[in-house]
C-alpha positions in Angstrom: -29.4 81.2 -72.8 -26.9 78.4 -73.2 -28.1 78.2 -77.2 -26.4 80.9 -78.1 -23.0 80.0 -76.8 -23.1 76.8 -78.6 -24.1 78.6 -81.4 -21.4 80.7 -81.0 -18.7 77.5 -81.0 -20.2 75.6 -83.5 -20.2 78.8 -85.6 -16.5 79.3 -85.0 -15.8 75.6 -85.6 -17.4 76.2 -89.5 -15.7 79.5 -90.1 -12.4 78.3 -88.4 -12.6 74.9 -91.3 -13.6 77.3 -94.5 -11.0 79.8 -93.6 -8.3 76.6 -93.0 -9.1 75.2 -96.0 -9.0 78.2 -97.8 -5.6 79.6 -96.7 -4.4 76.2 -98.5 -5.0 77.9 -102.1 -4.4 81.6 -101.0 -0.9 81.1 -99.4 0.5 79.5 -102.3 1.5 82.2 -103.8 3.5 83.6 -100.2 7.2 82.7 -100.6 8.2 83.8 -97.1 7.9 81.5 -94.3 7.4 83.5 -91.7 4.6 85.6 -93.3 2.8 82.5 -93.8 3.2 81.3 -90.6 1.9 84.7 -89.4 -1.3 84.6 -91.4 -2.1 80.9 -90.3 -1.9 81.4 -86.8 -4.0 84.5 -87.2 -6.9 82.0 -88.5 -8.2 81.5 -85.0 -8.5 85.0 -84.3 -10.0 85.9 -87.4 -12.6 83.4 -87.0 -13.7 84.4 -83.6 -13.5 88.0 -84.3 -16.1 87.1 -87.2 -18.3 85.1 -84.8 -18.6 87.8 -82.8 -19.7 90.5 -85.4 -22.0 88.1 -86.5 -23.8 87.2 -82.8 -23.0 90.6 -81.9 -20.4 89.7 -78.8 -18.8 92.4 -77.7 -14.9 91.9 -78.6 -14.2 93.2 -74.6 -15.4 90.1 -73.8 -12.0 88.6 -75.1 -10.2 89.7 -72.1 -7.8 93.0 -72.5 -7.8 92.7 -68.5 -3.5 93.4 -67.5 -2.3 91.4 -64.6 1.4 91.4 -64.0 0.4 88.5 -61.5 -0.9 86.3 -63.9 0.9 87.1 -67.0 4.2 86.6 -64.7 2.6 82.8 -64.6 1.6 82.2 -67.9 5.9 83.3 -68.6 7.3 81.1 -66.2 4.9 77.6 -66.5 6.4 76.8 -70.0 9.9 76.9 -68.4 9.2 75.6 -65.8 7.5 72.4 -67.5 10.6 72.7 -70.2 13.2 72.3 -67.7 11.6 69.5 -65.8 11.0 67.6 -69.0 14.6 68.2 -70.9 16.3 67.6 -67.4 14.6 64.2 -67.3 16.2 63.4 -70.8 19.6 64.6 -70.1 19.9 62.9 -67.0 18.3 59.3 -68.2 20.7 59.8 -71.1 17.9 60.0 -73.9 20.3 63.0 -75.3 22.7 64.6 -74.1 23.5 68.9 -73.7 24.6 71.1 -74.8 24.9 70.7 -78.4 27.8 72.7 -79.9 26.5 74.1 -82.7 23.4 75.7 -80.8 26.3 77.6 -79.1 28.1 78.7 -82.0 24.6 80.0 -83.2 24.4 81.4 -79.9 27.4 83.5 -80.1 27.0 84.3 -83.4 23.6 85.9 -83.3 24.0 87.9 -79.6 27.5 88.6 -80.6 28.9 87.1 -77.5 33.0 86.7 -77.8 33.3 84.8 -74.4 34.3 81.2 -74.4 32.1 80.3 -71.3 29.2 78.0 -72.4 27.7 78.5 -69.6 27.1 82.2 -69.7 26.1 82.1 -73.8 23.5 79.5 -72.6 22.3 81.9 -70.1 21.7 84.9 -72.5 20.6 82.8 -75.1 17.4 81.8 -72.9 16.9 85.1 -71.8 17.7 86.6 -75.6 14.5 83.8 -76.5 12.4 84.8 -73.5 12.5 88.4 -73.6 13.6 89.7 -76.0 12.2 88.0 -78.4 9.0 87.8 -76.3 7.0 90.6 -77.9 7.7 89.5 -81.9 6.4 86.3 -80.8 3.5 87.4 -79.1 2.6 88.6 -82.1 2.4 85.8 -84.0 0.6 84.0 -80.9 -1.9 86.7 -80.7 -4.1 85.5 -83.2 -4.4 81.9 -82.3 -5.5 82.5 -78.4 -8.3 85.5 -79.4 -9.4 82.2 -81.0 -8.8 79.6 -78.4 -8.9 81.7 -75.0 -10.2 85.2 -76.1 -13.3 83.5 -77.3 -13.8 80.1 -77.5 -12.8 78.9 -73.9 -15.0 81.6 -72.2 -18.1 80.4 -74.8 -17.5 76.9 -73.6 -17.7 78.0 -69.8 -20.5 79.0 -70.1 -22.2 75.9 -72.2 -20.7 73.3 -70.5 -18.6 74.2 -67.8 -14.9 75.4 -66.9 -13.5 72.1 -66.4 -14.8 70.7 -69.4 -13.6 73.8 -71.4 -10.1 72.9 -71.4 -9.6 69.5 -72.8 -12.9 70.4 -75.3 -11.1 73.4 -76.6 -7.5 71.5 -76.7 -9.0 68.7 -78.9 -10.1 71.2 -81.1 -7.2 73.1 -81.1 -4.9 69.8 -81.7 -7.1 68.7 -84.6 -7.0 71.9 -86.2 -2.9 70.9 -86.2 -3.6 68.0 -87.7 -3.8 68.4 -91.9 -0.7 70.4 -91.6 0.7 67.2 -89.0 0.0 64.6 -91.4 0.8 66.4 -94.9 4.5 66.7 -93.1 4.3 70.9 -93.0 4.2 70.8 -89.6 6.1 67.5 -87.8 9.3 65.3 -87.4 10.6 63.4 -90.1 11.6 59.3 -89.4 9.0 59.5 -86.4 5.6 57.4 -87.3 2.8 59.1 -87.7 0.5 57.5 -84.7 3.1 58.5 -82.6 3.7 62.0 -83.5 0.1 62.6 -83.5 -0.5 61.0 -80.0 2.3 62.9 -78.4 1.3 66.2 -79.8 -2.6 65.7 -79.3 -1.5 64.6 -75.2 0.5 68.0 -75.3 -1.5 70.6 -76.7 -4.7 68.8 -74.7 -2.8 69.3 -71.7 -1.6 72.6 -71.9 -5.0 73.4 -73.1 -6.1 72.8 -69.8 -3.7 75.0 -68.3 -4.8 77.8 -70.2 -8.3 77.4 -69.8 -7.7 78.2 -66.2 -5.2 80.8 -66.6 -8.0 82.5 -69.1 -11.3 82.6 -66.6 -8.6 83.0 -62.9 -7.0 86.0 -64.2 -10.3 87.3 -66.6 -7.5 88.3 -69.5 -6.0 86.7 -72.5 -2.4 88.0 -72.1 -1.2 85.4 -69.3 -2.4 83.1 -72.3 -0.5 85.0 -75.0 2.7 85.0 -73.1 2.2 81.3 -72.2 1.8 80.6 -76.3 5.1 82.7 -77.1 6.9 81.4 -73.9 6.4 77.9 -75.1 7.2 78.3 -78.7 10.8 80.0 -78.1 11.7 77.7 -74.9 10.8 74.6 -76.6 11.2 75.0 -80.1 14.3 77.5 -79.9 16.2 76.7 -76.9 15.5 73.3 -74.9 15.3 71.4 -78.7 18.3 72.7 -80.3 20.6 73.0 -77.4 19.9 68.7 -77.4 22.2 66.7 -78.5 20.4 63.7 -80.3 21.8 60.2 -79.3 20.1 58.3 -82.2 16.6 57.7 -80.5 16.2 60.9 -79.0 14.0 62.7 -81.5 11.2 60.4 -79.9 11.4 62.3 -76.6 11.8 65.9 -77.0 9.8 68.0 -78.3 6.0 68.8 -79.3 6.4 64.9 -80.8 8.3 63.8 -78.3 6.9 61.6 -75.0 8.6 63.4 -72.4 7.5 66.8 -72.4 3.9 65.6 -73.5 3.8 63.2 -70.2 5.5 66.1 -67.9 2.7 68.4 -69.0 -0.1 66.0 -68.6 0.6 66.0 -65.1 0.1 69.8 -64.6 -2.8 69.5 -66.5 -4.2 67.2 -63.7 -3.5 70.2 -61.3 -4.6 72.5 -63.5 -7.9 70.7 -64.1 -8.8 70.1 -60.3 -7.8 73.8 -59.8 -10.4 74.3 -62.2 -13.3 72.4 -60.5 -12.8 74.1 -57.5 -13.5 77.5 -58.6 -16.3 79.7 -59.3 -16.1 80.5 -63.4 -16.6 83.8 -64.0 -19.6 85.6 -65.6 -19.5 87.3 -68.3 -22.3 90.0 -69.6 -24.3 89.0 -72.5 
């Protein structure tokens, strides 16, 4: 019975390439950034939802399951990791916070006529992690019915849970990869090598994470939230509220050391969580 679900991954693997490749030549002609974005990350999703037309898998099996319990965890691990990893760089003096223009924005966009920095950072993070919580989950959707909806419960059951999560990560980071190296998607002055091996530890380790959070809680929301969570805290918030110091580019961020290590290490948790227990089975 295990034939089928490699079947299933290496089938999603091919389709997941041709449509890749072909979104190159078909998004050309899309001048908005954000629609692109969009239609990119829905590439995963489209994939899997293919895969399973064409195996006839059931699209339940994705995981629509609700649980406040775990979707409340998938919300608060990217901040918590965040916080951990910027407070390490602020206090070793790799940069330095808060960065005043990321509080002019701040104001500017929430309207905010208050001169206390302290209070604009405050509703900025909840502004990024709320409100704009659903809009992003949006976007994020389509990536994790790729990555957790279908392919980490496939892997399960071919070669384990705990296997399953760095597996699916290293696919998921080299799927990153052309748009990494072509410069669409990275840092500029950083080398190459090291953006790549930063990102790769990140997305590898957070992988794992999600893995987990996918066959515990038997849904793909605390997986979706996690995705759109991480996105607006790191990208939106703990990056641009940074002050760089000259060097400090080559800490923070997705290509950044610091956060990559700081996530590695709940990975390790994550990962013996994930030996201990029992996957889940799903019906055929």
């Amino acid at each position: 019975m295990k034939n089928i679900h490699a079947i299933r991954v290496v089938l999603f693997i091919v389709i997941l390439v041709l449509l890749t490749s072909f979104q190159d030549v078909a998004l050309t002609t899309i001048e908005n950034q954000g629609v692109k974005t969009f239609l990119i990350m829905w590439i995963p999703g489209i994939s899997a939802i293919l895969v399973a037309l064409f195996t006839k898998l059931s699209l339940k099996r994705f995981g629509w399951r609700i649980s406040i319990k775990w979707i409340s965890v998938g919300w608060m691990l990217p901040i918590l990791y965040g916080t951990i990893a910027y407070s390490l760089v602020w206090v070793f003096g790799l940069g330095d916070m808060p960065n005043p223009t990321f509080l002019e924005r701040a104001r500017l966009t929430l309207g905010m006529t208050t001169d206390s920095d302290t209070f604009n950072i405050v509703a900025a993070f909840f502004y990024i992690t709320v409100v704009c919580l659903l809009p992003n989950m949006l976007f994020c959707l389509g990536e994790e019915l790729g990555w957790r909806g279908f392919l980490v419960p496939e892997l399960t059951k071919w070669i384990s849970l705990k296997n399953a999560g760095w597996v699916s990560g290293i696919i998921w980071a080299l799927w990153h990869f052309p748009a990494i190296i072509s410069g669409a998607y990275a840092v500029e002055d950083v080398p190459l090598w090291y953006q790549i091996f930063c990102f790769t530890l990140l997305v590898i380790s957070t992988a794992v994470i999600l893995a987990f959070l996918r066959i515990k809680s038997n849904s793909i929301w605390p997986a979706v939230v996690f995705h759109a969570v991480h996105n607006g805290i790191i990208q939106r918030f703990f990056d641009r509220i940074t002050i760089d110091n000259g060097l400090t580019y080559l800490f923070i961020g997705e290509f950044g050391i610091i956060l990559a290590t700081v996530t590695s290490f709940f990975a390790v948790y994550y990962y013996n969580c994930s030996r201990k227990i029992e996957p889940l089975r799903f019906k055929m």
